[in-house]
PQR file with spaces between the fields and no chain letter, atoms N, CA, C, O and H, PARSE charges and radii, in Angstrom:
ATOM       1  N    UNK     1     -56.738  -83.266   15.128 -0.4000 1.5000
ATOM       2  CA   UNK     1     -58.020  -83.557   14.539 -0.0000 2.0000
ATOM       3  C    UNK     1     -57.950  -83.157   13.063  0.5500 1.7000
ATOM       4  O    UNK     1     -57.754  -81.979   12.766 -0.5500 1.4000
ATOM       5  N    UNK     2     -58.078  -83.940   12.292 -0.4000 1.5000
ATOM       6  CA   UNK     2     -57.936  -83.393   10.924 -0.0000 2.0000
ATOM       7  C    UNK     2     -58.927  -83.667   10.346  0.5500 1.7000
ATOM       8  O    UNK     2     -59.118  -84.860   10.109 -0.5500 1.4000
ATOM       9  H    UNK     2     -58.238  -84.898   12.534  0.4000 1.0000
ATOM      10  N    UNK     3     -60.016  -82.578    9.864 -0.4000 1.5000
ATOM      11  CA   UNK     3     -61.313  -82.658    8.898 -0.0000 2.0000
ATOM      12  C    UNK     3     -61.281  -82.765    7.469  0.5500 1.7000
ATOM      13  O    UNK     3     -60.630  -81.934    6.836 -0.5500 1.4000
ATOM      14  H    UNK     3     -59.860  -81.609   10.057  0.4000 1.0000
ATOM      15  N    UNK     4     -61.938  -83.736    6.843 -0.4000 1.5000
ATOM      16  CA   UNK     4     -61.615  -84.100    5.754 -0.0000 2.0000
ATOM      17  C    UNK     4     -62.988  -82.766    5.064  0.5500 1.7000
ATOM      18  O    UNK     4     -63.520  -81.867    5.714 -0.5500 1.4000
ATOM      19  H    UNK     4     -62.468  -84.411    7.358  0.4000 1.0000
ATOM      20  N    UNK     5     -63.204  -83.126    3.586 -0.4000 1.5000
ATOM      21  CA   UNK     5     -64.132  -82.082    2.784 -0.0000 2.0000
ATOM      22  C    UNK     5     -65.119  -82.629    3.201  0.5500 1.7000
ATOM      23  O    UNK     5     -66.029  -81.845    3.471 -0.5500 1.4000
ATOM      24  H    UNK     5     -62.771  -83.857    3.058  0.4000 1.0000
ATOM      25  N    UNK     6     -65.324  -83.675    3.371 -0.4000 1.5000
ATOM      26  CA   UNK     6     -67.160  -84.240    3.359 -0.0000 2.0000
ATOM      27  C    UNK     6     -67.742  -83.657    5.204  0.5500 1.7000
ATOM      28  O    UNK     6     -68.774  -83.045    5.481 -0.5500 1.4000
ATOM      29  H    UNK     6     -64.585  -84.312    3.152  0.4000 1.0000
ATOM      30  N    UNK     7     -66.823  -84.057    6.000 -0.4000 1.5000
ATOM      31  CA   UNK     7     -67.131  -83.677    7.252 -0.0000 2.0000
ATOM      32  C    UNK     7     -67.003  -82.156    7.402  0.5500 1.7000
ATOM      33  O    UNK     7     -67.438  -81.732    8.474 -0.5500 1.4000
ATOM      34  H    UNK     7     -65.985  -84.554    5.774  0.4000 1.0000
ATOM      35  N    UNK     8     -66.466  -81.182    6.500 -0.4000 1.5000
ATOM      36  CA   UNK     8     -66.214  -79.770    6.734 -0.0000 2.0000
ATOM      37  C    UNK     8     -68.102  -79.306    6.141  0.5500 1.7000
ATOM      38  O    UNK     8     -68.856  -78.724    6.921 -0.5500 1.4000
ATOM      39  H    UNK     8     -66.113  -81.526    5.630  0.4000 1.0000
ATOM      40  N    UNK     9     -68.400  -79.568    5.184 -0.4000 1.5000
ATOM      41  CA   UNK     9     -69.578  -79.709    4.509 -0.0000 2.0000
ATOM      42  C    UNK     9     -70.879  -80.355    5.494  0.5500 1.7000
ATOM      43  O    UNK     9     -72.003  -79.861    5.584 -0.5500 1.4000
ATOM      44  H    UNK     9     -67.788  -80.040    4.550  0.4000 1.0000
ATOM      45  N    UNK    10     -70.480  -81.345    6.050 -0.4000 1.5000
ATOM      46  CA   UNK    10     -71.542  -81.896    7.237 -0.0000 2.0000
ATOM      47  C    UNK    10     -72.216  -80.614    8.374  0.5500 1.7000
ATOM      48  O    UNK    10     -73.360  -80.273    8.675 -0.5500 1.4000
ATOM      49  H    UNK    10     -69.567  -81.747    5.977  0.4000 1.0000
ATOM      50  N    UNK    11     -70.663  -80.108    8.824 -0.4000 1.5000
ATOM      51  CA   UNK    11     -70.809  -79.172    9.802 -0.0000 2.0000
ATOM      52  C    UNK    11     -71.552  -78.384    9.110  0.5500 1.7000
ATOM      53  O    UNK    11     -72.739  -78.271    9.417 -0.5500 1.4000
ATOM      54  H    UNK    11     -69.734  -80.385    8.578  0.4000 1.0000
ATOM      55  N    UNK    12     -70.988  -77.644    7.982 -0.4000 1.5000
ATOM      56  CA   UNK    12     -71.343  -76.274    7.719 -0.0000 2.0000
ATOM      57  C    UNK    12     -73.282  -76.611    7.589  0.5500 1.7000
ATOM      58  O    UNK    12     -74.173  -76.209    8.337 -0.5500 1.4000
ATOM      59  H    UNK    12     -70.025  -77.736    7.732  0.4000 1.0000
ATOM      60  N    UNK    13     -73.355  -77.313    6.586 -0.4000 1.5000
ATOM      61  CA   UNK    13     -75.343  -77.822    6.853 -0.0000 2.0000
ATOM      62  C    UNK    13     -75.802  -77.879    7.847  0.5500 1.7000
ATOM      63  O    UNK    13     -76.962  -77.541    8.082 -0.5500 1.4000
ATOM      64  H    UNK    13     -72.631  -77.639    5.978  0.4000 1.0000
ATOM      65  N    UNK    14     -74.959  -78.343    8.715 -0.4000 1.5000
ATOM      66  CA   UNK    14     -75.624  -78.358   10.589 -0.0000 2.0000
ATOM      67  C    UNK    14     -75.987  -76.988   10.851  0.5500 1.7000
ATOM      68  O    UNK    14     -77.129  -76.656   11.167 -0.5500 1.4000
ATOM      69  H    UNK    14     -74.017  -78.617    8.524  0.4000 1.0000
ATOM      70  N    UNK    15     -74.894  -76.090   10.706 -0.4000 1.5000
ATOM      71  CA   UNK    15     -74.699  -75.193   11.187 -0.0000 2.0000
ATOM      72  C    UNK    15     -75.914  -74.425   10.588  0.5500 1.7000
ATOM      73  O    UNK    15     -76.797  -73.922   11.282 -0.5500 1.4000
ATOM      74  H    UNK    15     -73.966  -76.361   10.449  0.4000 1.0000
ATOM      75  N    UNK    16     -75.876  -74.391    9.439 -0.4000 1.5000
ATOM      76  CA   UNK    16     -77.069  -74.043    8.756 -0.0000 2.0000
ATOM      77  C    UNK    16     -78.524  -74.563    9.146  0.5500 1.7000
ATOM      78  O    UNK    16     -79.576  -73.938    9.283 -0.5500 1.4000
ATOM      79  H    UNK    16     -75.159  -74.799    8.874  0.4000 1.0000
ATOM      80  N    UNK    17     -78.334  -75.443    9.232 -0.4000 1.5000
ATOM      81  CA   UNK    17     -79.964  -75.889    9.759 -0.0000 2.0000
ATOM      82  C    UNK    17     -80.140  -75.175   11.091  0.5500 1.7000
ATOM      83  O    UNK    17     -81.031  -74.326   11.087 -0.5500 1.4000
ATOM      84  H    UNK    17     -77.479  -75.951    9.120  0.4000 1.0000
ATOM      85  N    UNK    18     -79.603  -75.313   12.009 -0.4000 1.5000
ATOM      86  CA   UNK    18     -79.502  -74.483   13.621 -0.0000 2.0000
ATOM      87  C    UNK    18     -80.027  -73.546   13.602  0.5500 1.7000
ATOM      88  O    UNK    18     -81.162  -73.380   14.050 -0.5500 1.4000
ATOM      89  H    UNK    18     -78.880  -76.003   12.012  0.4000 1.0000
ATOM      90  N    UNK    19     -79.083  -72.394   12.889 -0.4000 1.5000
ATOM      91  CA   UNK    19     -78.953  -71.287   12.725 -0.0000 2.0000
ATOM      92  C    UNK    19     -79.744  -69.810   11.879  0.5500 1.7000
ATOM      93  O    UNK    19     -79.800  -68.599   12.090 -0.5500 1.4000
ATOM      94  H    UNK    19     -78.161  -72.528   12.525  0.4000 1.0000
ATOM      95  N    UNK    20     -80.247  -70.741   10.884 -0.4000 1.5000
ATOM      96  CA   UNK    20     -80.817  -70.071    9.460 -0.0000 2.0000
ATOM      97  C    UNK    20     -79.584  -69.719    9.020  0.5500 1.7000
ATOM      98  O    UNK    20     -78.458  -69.830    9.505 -0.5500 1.4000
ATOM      99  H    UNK    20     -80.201  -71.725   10.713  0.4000 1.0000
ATOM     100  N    UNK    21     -80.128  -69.150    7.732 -0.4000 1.5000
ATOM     101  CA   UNK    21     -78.526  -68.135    6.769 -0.0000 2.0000
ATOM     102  C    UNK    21     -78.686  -66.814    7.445  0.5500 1.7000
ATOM     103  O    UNK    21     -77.736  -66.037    7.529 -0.5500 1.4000
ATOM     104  H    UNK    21     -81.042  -69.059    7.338  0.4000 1.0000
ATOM     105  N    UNK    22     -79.929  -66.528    7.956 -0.4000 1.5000
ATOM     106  CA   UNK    22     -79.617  -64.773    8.371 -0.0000 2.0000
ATOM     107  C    UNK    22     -78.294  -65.017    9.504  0.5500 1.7000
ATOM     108  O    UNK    22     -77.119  -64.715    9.295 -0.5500 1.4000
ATOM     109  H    UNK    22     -80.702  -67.159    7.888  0.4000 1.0000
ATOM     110  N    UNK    23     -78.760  -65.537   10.524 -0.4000 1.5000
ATOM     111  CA   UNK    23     -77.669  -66.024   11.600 -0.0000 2.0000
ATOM     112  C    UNK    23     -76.507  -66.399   11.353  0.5500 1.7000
ATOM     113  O    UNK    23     -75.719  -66.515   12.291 -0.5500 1.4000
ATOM     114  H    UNK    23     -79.715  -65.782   10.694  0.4000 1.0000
ATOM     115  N    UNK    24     -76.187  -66.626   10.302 -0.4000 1.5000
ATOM     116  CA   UNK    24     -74.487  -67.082   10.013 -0.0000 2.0000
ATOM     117  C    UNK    24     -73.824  -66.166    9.963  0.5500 1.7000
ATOM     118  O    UNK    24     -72.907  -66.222   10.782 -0.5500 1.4000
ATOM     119  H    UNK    24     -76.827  -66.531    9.539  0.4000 1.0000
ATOM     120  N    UNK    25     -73.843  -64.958    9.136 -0.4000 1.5000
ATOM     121  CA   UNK    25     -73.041  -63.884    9.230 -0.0000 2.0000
ATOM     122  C    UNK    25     -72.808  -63.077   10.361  0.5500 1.7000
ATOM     123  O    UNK    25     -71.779  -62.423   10.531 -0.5500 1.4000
ATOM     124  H    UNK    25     -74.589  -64.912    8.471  0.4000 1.0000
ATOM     125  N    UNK    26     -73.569  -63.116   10.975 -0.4000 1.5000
ATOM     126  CA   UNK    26     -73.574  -62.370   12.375 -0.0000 2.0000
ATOM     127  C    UNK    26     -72.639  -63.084   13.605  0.5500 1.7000
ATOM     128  O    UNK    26     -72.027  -62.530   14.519 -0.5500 1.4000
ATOM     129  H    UNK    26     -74.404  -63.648   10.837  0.4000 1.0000
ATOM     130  N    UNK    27     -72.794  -64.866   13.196 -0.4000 1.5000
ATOM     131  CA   UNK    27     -72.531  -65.514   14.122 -0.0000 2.0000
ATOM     132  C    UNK    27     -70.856  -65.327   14.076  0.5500 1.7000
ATOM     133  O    UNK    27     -70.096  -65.085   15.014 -0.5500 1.4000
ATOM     134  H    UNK    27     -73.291  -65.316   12.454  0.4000 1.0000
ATOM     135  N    UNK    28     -70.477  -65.578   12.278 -0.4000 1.5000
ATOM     136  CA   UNK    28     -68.796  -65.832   11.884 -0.0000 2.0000
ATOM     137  C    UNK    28     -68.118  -64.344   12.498  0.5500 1.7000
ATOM     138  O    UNK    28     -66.950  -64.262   12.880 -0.5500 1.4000
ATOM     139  H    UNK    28     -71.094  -65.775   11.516  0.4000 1.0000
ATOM     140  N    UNK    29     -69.174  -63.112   12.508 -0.4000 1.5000
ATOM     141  CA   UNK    29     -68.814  -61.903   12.714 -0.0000 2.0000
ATOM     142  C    UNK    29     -68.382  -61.760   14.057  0.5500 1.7000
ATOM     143  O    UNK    29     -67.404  -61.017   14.138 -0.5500 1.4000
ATOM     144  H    UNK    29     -70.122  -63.178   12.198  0.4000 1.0000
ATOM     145  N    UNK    30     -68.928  -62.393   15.546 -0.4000 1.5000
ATOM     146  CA   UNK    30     -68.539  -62.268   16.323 -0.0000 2.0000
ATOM     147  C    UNK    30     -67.573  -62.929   16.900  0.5500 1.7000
ATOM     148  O    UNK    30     -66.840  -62.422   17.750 -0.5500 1.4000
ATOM     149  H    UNK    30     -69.723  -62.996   15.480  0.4000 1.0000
ATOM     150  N    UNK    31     -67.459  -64.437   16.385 -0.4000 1.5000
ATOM     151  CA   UNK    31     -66.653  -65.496   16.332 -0.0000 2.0000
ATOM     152  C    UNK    31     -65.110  -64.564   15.922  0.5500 1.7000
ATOM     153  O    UNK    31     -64.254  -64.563   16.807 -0.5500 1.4000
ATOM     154  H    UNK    31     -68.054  -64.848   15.695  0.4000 1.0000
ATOM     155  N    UNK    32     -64.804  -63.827   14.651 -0.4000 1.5000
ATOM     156  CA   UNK    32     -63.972  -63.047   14.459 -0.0000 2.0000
ATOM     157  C    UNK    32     -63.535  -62.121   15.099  0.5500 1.7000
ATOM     158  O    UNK    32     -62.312  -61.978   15.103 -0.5500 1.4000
ATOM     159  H    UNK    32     -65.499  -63.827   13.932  0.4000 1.0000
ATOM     160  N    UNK    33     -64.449  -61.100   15.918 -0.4000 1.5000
ATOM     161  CA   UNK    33     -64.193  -60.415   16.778 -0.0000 2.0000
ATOM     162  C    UNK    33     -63.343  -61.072   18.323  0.5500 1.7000
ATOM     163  O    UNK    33     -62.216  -60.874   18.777 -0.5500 1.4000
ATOM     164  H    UNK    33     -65.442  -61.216   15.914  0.4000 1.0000
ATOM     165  N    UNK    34     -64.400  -61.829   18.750 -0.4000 1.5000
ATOM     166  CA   UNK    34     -63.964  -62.219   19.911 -0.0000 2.0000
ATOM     167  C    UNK    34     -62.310  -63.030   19.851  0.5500 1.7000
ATOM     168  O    UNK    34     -61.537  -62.920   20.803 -0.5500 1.4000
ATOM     169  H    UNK    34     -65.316  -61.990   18.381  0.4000 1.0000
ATOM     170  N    UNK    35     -61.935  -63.863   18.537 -0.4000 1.5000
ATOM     171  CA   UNK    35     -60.657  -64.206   18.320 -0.0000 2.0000
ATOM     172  C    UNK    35     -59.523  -63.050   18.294  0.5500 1.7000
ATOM     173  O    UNK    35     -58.330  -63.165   18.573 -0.5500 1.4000
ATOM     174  H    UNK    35     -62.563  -63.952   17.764  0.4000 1.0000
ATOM     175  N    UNK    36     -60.169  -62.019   17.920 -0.4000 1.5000
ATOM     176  CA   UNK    36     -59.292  -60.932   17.579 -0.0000 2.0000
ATOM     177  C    UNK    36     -59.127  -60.423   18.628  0.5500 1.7000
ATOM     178  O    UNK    36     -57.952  -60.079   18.755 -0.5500 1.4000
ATOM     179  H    UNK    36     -61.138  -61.926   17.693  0.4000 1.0000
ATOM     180  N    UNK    37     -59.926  -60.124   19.732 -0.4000 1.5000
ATOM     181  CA   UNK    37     -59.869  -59.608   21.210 -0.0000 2.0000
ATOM     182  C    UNK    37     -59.042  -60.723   21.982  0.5500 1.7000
ATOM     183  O    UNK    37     -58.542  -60.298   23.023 -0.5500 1.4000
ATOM     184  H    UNK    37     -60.880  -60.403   19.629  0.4000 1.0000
ATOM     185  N    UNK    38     -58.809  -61.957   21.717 -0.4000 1.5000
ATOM     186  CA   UNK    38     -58.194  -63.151   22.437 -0.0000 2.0000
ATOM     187  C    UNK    38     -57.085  -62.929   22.028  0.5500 1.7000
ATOM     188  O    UNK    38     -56.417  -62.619   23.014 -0.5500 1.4000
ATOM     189  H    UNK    38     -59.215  -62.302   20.870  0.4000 1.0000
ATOM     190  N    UNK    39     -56.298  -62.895   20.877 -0.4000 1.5000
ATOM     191  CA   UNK    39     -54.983  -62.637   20.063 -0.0000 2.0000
ATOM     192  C    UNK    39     -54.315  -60.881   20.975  0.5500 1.7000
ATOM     193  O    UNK    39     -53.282  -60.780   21.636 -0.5500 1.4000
ATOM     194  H    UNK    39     -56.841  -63.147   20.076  0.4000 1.0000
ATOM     195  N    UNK    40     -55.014  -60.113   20.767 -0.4000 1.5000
ATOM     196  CA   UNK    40     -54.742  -58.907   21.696 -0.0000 2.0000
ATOM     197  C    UNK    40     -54.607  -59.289   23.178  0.5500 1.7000
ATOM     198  O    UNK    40     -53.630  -58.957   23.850 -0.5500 1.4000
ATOM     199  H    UNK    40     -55.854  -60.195   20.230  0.4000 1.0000
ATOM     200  N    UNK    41     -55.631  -59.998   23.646 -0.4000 1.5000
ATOM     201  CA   UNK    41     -55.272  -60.057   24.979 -0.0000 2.0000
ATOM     202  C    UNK    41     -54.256  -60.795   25.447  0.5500 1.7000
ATOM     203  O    UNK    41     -53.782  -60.583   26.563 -0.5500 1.4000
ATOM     204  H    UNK    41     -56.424  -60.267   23.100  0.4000 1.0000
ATOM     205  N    UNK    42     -53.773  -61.828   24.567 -0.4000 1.5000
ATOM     206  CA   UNK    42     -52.512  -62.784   24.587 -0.0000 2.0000
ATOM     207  C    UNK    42     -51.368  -61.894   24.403  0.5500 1.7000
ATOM     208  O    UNK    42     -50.528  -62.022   25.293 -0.5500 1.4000
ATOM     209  H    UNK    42     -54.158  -62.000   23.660  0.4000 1.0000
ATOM     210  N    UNK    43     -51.015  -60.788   23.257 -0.4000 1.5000
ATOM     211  CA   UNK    43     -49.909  -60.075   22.979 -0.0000 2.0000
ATOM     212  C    UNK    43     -49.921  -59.262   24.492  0.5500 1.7000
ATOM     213  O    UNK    43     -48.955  -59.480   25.223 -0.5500 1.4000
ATOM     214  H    UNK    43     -51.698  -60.683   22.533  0.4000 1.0000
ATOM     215  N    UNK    44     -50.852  -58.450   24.914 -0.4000 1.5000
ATOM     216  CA   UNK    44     -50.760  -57.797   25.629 -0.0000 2.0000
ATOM     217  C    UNK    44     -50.335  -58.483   26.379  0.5500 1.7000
ATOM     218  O    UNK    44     -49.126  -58.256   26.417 -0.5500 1.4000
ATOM     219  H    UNK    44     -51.637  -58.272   24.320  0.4000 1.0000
ATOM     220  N    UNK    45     -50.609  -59.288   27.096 -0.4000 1.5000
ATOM     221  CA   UNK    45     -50.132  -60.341   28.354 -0.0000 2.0000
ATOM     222  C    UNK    45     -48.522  -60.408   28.261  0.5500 1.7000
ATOM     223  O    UNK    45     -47.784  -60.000   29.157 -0.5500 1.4000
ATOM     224  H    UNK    45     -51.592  -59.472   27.066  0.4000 1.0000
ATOM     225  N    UNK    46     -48.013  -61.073   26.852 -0.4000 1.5000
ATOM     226  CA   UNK    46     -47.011  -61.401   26.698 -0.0000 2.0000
ATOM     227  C    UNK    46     -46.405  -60.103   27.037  0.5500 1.7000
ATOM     228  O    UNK    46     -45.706  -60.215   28.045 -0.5500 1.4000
ATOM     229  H    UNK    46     -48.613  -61.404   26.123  0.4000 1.0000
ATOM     230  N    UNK    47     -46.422  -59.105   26.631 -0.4000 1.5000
ATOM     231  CA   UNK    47     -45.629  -57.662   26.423 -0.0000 2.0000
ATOM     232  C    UNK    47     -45.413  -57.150   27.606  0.5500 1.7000
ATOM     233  O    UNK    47     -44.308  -56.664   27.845 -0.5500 1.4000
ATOM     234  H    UNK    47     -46.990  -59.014   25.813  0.4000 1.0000
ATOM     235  N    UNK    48     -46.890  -57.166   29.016 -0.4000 1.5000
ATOM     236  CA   UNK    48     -46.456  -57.128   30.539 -0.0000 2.0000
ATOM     237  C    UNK    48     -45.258  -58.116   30.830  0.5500 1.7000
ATOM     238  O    UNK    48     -44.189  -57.751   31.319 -0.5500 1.4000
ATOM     239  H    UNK    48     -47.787  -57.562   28.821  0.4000 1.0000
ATOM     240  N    UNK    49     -45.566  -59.400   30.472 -0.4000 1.5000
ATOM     241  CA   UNK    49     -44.701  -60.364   31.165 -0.0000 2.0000
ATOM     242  C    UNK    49     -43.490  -60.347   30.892  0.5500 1.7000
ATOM     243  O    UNK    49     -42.715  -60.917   31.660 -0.5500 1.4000
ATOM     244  H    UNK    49     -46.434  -59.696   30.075  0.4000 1.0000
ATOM     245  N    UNK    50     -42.946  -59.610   29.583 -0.4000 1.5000
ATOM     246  CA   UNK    50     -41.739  -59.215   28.832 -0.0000 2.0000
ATOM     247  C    UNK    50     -41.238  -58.331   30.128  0.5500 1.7000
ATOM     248  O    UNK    50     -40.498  -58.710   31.035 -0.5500 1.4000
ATOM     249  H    UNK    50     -43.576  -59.147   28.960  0.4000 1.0000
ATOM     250  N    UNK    51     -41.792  -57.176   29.970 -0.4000 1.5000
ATOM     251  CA   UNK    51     -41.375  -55.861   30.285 -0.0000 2.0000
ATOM     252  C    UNK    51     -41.200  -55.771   32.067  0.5500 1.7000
ATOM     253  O    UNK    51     -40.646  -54.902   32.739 -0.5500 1.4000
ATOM     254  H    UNK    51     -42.394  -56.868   29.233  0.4000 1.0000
ATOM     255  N    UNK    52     -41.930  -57.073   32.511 -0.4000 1.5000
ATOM     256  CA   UNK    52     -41.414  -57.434   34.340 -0.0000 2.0000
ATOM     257  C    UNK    52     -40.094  -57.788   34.237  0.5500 1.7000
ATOM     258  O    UNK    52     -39.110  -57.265   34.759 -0.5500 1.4000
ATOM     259  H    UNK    52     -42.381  -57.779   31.965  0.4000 1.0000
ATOM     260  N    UNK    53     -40.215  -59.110   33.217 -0.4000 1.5000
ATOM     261  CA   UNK    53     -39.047  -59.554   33.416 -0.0000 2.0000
ATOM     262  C    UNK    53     -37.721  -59.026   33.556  0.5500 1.7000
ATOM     263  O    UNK    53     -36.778  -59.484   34.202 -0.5500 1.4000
ATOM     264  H    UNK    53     -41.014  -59.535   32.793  0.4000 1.0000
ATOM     265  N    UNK    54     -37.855  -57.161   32.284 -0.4000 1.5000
ATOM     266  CA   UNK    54     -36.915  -56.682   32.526 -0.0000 2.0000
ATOM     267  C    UNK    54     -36.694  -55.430   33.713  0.5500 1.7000
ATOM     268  O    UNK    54     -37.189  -54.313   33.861 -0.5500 1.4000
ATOM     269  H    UNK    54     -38.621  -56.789   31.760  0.4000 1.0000
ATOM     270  N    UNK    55     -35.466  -56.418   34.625 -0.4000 1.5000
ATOM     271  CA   UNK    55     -35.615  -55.642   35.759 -0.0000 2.0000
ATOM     272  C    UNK    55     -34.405  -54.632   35.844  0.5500 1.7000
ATOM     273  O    UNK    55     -33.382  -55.255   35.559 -0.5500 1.4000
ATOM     274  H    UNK    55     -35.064  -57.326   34.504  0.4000 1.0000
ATOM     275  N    UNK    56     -34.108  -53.203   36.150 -0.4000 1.5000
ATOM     276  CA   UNK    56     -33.059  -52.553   35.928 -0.0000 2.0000
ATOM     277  C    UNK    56     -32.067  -53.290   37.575  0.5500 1.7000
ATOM     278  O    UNK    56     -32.290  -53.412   38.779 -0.5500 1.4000
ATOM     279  H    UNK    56     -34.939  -52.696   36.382  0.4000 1.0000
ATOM     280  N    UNK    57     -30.811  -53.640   36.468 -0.4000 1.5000
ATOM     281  CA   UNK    57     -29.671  -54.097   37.653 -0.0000 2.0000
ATOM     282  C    UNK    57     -29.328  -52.747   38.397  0.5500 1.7000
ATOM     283  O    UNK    57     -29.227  -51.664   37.819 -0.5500 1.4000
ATOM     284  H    UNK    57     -30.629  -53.542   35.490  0.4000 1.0000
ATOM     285  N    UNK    58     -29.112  -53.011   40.176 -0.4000 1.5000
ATOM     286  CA   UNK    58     -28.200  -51.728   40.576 -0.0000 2.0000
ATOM     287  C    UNK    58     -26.815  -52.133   40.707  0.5500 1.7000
ATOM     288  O    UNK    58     -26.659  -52.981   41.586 -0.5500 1.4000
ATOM     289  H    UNK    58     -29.194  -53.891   40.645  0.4000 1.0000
ATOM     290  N    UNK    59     -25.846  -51.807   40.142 -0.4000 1.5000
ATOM     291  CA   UNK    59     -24.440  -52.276   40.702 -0.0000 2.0000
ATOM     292  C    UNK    59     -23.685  -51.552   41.711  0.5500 1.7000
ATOM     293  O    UNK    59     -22.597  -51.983   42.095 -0.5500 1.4000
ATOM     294  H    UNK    59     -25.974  -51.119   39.429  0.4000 1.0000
């Protein structure tokens, strides 16, 4: 999907009309958070699924 300037500008007025301006900062604020908790919960995942994989050989 590739957004050009005029359609990035469309949204953002939408968004604005919806929302008010008080509501935007609060909204981008949690939007940030919750990405940042998704990115952690992905590493973490990965780092269990690493650390199964390594299984000690008995010979």
């Amino acid at each position: 999907m590739n957004l050009g300037a005029t359609e990035l500008i469309i949204v953002l007025v939408i968004l604005l009309v919806l929302f008010g301006g008080a509501k935007l900062p609060k909204l981008a604020r949690s939007l940030g958070r919750a990405q940042k908790e998704f990115k952690e919960g992905v590493t973490e995942g990965s780092k269990a699924e690493d650390s199964a994989d390594e299984k000690p050989t008995d010979a």
